[in-house]
N, C-alpha and C positions, 0 to 999 in steps of 0.2 A: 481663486475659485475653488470650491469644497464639491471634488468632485466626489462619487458616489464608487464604488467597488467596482457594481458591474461595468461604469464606464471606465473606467480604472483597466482592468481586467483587460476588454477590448482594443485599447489603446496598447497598453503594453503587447500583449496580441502579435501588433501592427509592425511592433520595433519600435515605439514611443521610446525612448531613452527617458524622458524626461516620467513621463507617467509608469512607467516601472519604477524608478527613483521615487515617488510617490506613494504609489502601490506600496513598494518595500517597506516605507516608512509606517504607511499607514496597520501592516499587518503583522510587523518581526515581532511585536510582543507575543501576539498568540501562535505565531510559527517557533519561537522559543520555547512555550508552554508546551507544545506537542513534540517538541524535539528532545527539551528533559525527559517528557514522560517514556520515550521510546530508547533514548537513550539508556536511561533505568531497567527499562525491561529488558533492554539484554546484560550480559555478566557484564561488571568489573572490569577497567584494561580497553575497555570499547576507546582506538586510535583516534575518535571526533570530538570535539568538542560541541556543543550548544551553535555558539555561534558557525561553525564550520559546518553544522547540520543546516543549518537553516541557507547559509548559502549557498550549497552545492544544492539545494531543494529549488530555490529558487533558481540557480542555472540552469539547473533541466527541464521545468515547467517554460521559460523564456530567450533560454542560450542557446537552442535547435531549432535550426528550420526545418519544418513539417511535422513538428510538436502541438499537436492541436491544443489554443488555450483555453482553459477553463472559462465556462460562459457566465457563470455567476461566485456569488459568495460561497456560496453553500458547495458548489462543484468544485473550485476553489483548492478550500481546506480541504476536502474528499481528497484531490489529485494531490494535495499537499503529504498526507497524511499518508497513501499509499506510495508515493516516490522518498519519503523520508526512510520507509518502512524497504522498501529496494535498495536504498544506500547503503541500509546497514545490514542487508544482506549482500549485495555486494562486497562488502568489506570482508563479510565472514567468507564469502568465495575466493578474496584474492588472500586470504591469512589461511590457505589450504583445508578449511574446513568443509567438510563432507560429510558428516554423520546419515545413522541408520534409521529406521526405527521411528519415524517422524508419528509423533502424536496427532490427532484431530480435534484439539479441546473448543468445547465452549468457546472459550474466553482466553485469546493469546496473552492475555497481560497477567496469567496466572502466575506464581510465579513457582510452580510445579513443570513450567515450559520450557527445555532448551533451546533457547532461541535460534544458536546454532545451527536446531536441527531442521528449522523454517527456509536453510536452504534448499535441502530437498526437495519441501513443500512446495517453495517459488517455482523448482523445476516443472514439477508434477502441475502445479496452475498453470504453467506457459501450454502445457502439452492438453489440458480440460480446455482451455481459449478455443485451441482449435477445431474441440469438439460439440461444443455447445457453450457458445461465449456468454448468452445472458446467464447458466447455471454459471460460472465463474465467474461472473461480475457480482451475482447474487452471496454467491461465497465470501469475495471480498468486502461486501458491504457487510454484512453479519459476521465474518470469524475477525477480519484484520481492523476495519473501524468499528466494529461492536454498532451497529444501529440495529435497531428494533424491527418490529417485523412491521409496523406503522411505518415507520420513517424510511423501510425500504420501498414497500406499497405505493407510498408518495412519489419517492425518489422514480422508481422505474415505472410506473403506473401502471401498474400491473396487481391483480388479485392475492390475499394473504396466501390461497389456495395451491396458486402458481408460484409466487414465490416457495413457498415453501415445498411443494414439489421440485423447484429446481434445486433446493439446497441439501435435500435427500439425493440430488441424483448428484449433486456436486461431489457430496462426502463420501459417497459408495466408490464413484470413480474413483476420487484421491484416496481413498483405503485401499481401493486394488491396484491402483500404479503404484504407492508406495512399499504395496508388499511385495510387490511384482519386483522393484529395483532393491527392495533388501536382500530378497532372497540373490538376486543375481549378484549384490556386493556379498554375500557367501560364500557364496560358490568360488567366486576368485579368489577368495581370503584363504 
């Protein structure tokens, strides 16, 4: 039987063992594609492999109870996309990196971006969550997967107007926490 994604999705969900075994099958080429591409964007020496990205992505999307699963295709690679993107910040937190000075570019796959320095960033998004979650979701949808201000529009249903009001108040926030925590990594220094 050729089942489809989103029942796919809900089934593994469930603890389907079998429809996660399917699931996997059906999606690892393009969760490879988004794994190289991230793994690229950060330096050289990056401890993961491809493959190793892609299943530590998939364990944390279906290996946690009270991990909400993705309800479609599209939400999916979104939750795929941004938990690949925590791994390998993760990684950069457990290999003692900390850097200052965190950029707010456009476009995180420039490669003018110390990826390194996107742990900071990660902090500073935990700490916007708590402040106004849809402008940080917002954030995420336009700085970390790069989607258009259509396809956010779609995505959260919400006006260009509003989005993008919230992504001004996103970046002002993360420009003043982040200068807020450099200057305090100075002061100790």
């Amino acid at each position: 039987m050729d089942r489809d994604i989103t029942d796919l999705l809900q089934a593994a969900g469930r603890g389907d063992l079998e429809a996660q075994g399917e699931l996997f099958a059906r999606v690892e080429r393009e969760l490879k594609g988004l794994a190289r591409r991230e793994l690229v964007r950060w330096k050289p020496g990056s401890a993961l492999h491809t493959t190793a990205l892609v299943g530590e992505v998939f364990l944390r999307l279906f290996g946690r109870d009270g991990v909400p699963t993705p309800r479609s295709r599209r939400h999916f690679y979104a939750a795929a996309a941004l938990v690949m993107h925590d791994v390998m910040i993760d990684l950069a937190r457990a290999n003692g990196r900390r850097p200052r000075n965190v950029p707010l570019p456009d476009d995180l796959a420039s490669p003018a971006v110390d990826h390194a320095d996107l742990v900071d960033l990660k902090l500073a998004l935990e700490g916007l969550e708590g402040v106004d979650e849809r402008s940080a979701e917002v954030f995420r949808l336009r700085i970390v997967l790069g989607l258009s201000f259509e396809e956010m529009t779609r995505t959260l249903g919400l006006s260009r107007s509003t989005v993008e009001r919230d992504l001004r108040f996103a970046r002002s926030w993360l420009r003043r926490r982040l200068s807020d925590s450099s200057a305090q990594g100075e002061e100790r220094a």
